[in-house]
N, C-alpha and C positions, 0 to 999 in steps of 0.2 A: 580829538573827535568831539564833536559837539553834543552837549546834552540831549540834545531834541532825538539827536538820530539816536542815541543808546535807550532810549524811550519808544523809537518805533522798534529798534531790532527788538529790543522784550516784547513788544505787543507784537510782532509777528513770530516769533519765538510757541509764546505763551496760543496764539492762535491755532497754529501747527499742531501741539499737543493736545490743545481742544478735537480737533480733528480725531486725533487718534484715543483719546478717552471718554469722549460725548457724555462729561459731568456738567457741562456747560457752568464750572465754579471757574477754571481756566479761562476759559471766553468771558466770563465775565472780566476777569483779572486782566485779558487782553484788553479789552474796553477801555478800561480803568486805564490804562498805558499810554490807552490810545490819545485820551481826555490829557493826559499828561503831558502827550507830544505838543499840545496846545501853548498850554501855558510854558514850557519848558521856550518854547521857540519865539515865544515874547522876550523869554528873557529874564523868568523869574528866578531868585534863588535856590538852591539844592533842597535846601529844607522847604520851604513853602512846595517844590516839584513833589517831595514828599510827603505833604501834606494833603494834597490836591488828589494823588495815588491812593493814600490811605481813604481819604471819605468818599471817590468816587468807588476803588474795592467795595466798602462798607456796601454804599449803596446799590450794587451791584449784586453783589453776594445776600442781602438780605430784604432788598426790595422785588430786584427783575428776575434771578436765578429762580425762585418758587413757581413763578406764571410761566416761566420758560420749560421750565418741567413737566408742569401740568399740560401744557400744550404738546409735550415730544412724548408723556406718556399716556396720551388720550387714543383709547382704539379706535381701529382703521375705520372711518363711516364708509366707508363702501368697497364691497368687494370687488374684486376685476378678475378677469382671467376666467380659468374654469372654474372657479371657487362663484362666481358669478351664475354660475349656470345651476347649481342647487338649488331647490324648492323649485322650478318653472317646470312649467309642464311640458310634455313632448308628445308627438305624435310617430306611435308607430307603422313602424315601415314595412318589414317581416319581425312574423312571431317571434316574440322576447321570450326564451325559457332562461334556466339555472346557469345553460352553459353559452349560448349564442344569441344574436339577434341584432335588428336596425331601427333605431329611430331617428326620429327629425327633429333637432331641438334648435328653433328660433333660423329653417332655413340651410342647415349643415345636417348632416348625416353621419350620426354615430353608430361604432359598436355598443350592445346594451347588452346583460344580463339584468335578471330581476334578483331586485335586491334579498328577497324571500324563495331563497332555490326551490322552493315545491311548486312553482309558480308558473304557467305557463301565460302569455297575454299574447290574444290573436291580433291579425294584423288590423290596423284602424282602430287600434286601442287608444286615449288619452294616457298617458301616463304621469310620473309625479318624476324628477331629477333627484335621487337621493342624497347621490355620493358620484365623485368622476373620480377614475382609478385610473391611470394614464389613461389612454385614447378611449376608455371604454365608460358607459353610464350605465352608475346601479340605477332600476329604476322601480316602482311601484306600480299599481292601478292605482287613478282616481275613483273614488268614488263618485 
């Protein structure tokens, strides 16, 4: 079997378990393989293959792994879904008390309770989007 390919099967190997551990030191180390399958299929010696392995790892591991990181543990800029629909205001439809009611948020028509049970809000109130608890919206008065 020729050098080159036991140099890709490691960096797909090494890829794979990236996949399943998301340390991204693996992926890097796939890379590093990858860069190997290069020079390997010129046709360079064993030792040089592993020379080539060793500095591109290095590089890898202590240059791109840090920025790579930083990037996969930077929080989400923007929310989607119903998590999206918190703080926006709504208009109500019929009276929001503790236990029932509807409002209109951005168009759709929800279930609503007020997020403060002693609360009743008549209908044609603004309201504020609390919290969404499955299909249903805590919500406030605006002031």
């Amino acid at each position: 079997m020729s050098q080159w390919l036991i140099w890709l099967i490691f960096a797909v190997v090494l890829g794979v378990a990236e996949v399943f551990t998301l340390t991204a030191a693996l992926g890097m180390l796939s890379g590093a393989a990858l860069v190997t399958v290069g020079f390997a299929a010129i046709g360079l010696p064993l030792p040089v293959q592993l020379l080539v392995f060793a500095v591109a790892a290095t590089v890898g591991i202590l240059l791109v792994r840090p920025i790579a990181l930083r990037h996969m543990l930077q929080p989400q800029a923007q929310r989607f879904g119903v998590d999206a629909l918190v703080g926006t205001a709504a208009y109500v439809v019929s009276e929001v008390s503790g236990s029932d009611g509807r409002v209109r948020i951005g168009g759709e028509e929800w279930t609503a309770r007020t997020y403060d049970h002693t609360l009743v809000i008549p209908a044609g109130a603004t309201v504020a989007v609390m919290e969404i608890n499955g299909t249903t919206a805590l919500v406030y008065p605006q002031e």
